[in-house]
PAVEX-870613 format. One line per 4 residues: number of its first residue (from 1); their letters; for each residue x negated, y, z of C-alpha. Coordinates in steps of 0.2 Angstrom, whole numbers, plus 2048, in hexadecimal, padded with zeros to 3 digits. Example, Ala and Ser with C-alpha at 12.3 -4.5 7.8 and 13.67 -1.06 7.14 Angstrom:
2
1> AS> 7C2 7EA 827  7BC 7FB 824
END
This chain:
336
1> XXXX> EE3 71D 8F3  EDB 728 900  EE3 723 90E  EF3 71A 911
5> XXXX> EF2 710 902  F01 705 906  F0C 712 911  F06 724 91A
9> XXXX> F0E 72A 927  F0A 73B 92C  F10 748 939  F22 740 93D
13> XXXX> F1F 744 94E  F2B 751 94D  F3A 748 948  F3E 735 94F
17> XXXX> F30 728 94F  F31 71E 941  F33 70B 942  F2B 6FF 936
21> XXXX> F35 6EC 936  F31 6DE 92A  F24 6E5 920  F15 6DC 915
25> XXXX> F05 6E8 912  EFA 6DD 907  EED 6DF 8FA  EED 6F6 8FD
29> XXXX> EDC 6FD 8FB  ED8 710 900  EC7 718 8FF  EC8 720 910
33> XXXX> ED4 717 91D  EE2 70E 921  EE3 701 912  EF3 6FD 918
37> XXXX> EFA 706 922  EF5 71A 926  EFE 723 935  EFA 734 93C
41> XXXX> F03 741 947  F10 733 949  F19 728 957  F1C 717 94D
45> XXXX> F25 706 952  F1B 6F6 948  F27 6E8 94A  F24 6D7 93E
49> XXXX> F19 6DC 933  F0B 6D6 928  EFB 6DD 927  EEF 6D3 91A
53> XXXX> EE3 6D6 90D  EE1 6E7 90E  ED2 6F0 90C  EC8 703 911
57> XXXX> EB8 706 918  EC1 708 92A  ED2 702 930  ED5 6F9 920
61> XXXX> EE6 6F0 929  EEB 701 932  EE7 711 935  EEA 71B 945
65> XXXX> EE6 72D 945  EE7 73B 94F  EF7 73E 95A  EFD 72F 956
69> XXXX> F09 724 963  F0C 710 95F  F13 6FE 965  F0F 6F1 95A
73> XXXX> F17 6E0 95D  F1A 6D0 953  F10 6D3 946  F02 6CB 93C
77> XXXX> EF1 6D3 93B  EE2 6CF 931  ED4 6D5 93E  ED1 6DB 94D
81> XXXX> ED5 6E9 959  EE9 6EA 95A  EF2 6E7 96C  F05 6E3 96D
85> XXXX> F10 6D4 971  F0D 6C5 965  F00 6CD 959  EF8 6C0 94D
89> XXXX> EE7 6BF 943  EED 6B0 938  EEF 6AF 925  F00 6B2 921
93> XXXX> EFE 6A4 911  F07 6AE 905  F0F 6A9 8F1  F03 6AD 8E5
97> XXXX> F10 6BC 8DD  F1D 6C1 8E9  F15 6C0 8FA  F21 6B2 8FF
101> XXXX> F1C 6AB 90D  F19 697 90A  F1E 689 913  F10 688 923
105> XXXX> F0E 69B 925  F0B 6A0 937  F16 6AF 933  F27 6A4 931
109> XXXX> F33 6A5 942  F25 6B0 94C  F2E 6C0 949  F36 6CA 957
113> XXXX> F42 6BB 961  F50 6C8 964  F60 6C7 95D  F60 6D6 950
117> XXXX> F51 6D0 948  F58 6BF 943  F55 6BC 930  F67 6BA 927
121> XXXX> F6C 6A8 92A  F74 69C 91B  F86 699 91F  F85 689 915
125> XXXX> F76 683 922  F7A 68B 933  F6A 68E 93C  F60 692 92B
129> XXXX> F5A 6A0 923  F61 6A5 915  F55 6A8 907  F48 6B1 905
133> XXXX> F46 6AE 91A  F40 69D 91E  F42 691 92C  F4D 695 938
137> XXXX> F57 6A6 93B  F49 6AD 948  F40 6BB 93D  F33 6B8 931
141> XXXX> F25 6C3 931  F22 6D0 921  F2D 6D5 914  F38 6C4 911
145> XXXX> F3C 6C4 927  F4E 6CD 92F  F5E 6D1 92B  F59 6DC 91C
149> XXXX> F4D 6CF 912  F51 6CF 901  F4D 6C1 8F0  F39 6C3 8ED
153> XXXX> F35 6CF 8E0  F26 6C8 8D5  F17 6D1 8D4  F14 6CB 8C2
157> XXXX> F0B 6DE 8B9  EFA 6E2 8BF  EF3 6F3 8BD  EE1 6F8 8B9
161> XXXX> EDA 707 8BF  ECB 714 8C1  ECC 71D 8D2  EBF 72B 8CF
165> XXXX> EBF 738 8C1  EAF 733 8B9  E9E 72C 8BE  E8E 73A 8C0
169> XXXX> E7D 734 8BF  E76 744 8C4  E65 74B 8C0  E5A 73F 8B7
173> XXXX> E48 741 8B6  E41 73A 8A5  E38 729 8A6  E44 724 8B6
177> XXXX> E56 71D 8B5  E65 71F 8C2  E72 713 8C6  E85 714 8CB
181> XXXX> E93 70A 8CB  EA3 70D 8C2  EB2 706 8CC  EC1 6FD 8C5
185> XXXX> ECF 6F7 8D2  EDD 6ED 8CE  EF0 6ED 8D4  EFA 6DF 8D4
189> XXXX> EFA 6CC 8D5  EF6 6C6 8C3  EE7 6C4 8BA  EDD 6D0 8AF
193> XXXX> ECE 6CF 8A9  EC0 6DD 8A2  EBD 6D5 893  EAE 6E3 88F
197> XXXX> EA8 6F4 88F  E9E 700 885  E9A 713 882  EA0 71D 877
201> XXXX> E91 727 873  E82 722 87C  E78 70F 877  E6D 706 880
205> XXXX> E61 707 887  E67 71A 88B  E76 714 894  E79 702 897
209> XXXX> E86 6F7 8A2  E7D 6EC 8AD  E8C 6E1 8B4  E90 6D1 8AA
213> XXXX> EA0 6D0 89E  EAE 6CC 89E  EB3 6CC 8B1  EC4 6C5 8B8
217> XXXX> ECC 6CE 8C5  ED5 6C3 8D1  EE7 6BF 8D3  EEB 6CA 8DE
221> XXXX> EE4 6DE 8E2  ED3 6E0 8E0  EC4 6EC 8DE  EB2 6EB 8D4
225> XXXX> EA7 6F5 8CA  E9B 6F6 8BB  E89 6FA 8BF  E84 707 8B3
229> XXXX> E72 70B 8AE  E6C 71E 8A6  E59 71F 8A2  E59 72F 899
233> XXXX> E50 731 88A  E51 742 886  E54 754 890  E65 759 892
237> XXXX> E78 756 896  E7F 745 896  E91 745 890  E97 733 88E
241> XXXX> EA5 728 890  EA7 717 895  EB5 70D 88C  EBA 6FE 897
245> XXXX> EC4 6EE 88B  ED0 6E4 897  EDE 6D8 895  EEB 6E5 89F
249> XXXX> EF9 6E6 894  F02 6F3 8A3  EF4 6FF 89D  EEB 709 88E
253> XXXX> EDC 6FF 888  ECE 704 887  ECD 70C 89A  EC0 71E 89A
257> XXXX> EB7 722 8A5  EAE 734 8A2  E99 732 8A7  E8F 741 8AB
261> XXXX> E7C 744 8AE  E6E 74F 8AB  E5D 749 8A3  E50 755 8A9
265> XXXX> E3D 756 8A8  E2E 754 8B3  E27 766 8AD  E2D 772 8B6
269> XXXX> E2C 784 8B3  E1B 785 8AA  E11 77A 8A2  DFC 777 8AA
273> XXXX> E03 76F 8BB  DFA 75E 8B5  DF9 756 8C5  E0C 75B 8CA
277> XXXX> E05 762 8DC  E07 773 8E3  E01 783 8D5  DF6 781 8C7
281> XXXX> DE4 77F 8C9  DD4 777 8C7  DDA 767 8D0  DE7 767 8C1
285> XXXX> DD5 76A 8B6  DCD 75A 8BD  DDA 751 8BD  DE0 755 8A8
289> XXXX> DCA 750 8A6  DCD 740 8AE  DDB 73C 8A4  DD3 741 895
293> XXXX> DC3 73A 898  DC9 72A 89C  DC5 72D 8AE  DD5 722 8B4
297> XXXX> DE0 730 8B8  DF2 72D 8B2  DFC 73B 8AE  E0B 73C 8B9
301> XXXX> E16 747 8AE  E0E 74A 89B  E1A 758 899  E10 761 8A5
305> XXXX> DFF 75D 89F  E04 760 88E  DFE 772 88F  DFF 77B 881
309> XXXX> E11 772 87E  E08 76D 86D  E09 75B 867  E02 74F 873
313> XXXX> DF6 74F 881  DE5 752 87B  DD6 75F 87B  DDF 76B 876
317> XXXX> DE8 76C 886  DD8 76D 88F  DD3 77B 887  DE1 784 88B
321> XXXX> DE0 77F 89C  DD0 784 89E  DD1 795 896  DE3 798 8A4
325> XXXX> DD7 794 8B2  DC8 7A0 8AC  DD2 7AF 8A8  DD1 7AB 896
329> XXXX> DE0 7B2 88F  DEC 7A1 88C  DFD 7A4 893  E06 792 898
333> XXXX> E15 78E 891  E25 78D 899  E2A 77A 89A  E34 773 88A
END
């Protein structure tokens, strides 16, 4: 998600301000902001509500944007920088596949004390919750708190996924590689594992997959990546695909994920500019001498110094070098 990935709220400043009650955010990811929770353009009541495990590179808990007007009370905060009446920064201690909260969670009768708030109570235990509340009838915290908690749903499907369309690699000198990462983020509260990847063109060590297989993702949402390696051999386009094996039955297996690049030489233009700095000239002269004469110069793109784009680099290429400088009649080559 790019913004808001649990709940986005955006320009109901309009209408009436919106009032969130008894509410878990937990384990949301966006790219942007607002992990949990995004708001913009909006005045908003937060009242006994969980905050936790949610992720983006800023306000991964919430989100405040422009024009936005808020009271946040009684709720439970992983982090800093919220004000209000009985915030919290404590772990909520949650089921490992409903967000339950278990017995010991700081989140259990520390909801809002007023009267309409009250979790439902069990008639056949006056002053106790009735199921999924716990404790006494104050409010719970999150999702399971107030007189509209429901029986738990159980998170038992997880989800794989590949937030970006395809990975580019860019422009690729020959003789150098590049590096990128290929992310895989995971919904849900079971299990999966990347049992292994390969491409469906490309072989090593053209392409290769750097990150160590299989990898299990967590129980509960997560995010990682494949560290991918693209040493080109060749000129050219790349036009790949990765295929990514899993254990996701909620999914199609393999995953694809499109790769993209362009291989490009070190010779640009035309061919003669031996010592790859500024026109060719009789610096590019000494320096193809040196080379050939075993005078310790190392060539730092043959392409170039290859001048006659004949065969290898070789007398030959002097000559030809020699005879552009002093007018002789050679023409250099346009790069290959």
């Amino acid at each position: 998600m790019y913004g808001g990935a649990g709940l986005w709220i955006w320009n109901s400043n309009d209408h009436a301000p919106t009032y969130l009650d008894n509410n878990t955010f937990a384990e949301n990811n966006s790219v942007l902001h607002g992990g949990g929770l995004d708001v913009i353009n909006s005045d908003i009541f937060i009242t006994n509500n969980i905050f936790w495990g949610n992720t983006s590179p800023t306000g991964p808990q919430i989100s405040f944007g422009p024009g936005v007007s808020s009271v946040i009370n009684f709720c439970d905060i992983q982090g800093v920088g919220f004000t209000g009446t009985s915030i919290t920064n404590e772990d909520p201690i949650f089921g490992p596949a409903n967000l339950l909260l278990l017995p010991g969670s700081p989140c259990i009768d520390s909801g809002n004390p007023d009267l309409p708030y009250n979790d439902r109570e069990d008639l056949g235990n006056p002053g106790t919750a009735l199921a999924p509340s716990q404790g006494t009838i104050r409010n719970d915290r999150g999702a399971y708190g107030g007189p509209d908690a429901r029986p738990a749903f159980l998170f038992t499907s997880s989800q794989l996924h590949i937030p970006t369309d395809s990975v580019d690699f860019g422009s690729v000198q020959l003789g150098s590689f590049v590096q990128r990462y290929a992310i895989v983020t995971k919904s849900g509260f079971v299990p999966v594992q990347i049992d292994s990847a390969k491409f469906a063109l490309s072989s090593a060590p053209v392409i290769e997959n750097l990150t160590t297989l299989p990898h299990l993702f967590r129980a509960r949402a997560d995010r990682d990546s494949l560290l991918l390696k693209w040493q080109p051999a060749v000129k050219g386009t790349l036009r790949d695909t990765i295929l990514i094996f899993h254990s996701d039955t909620m999914f199609s297996n393999p995953l694809r994920l499109p790769l993209k690049g362009l291989a490009i030489g070190c010779c640009f233009d035309k061919t003669g500019n031996v010592n790859q700095i500024g026109i060719v000239d009789l610096a590019d002269l000494s320096a193809l001498v040196s080379y050939l004469t075993g005078g310790g110069y190392s060539l730092p793109c043959a392409e170039a110094a290859n001048v006659n784009a004949t065969g290898i680099v070789d007398l030959a290429d002097l000559s030809a070098l020699v005879s552009y400088l002093t007018g002789g009649g050679f023409i250099l080559p346009n790069c290959a």
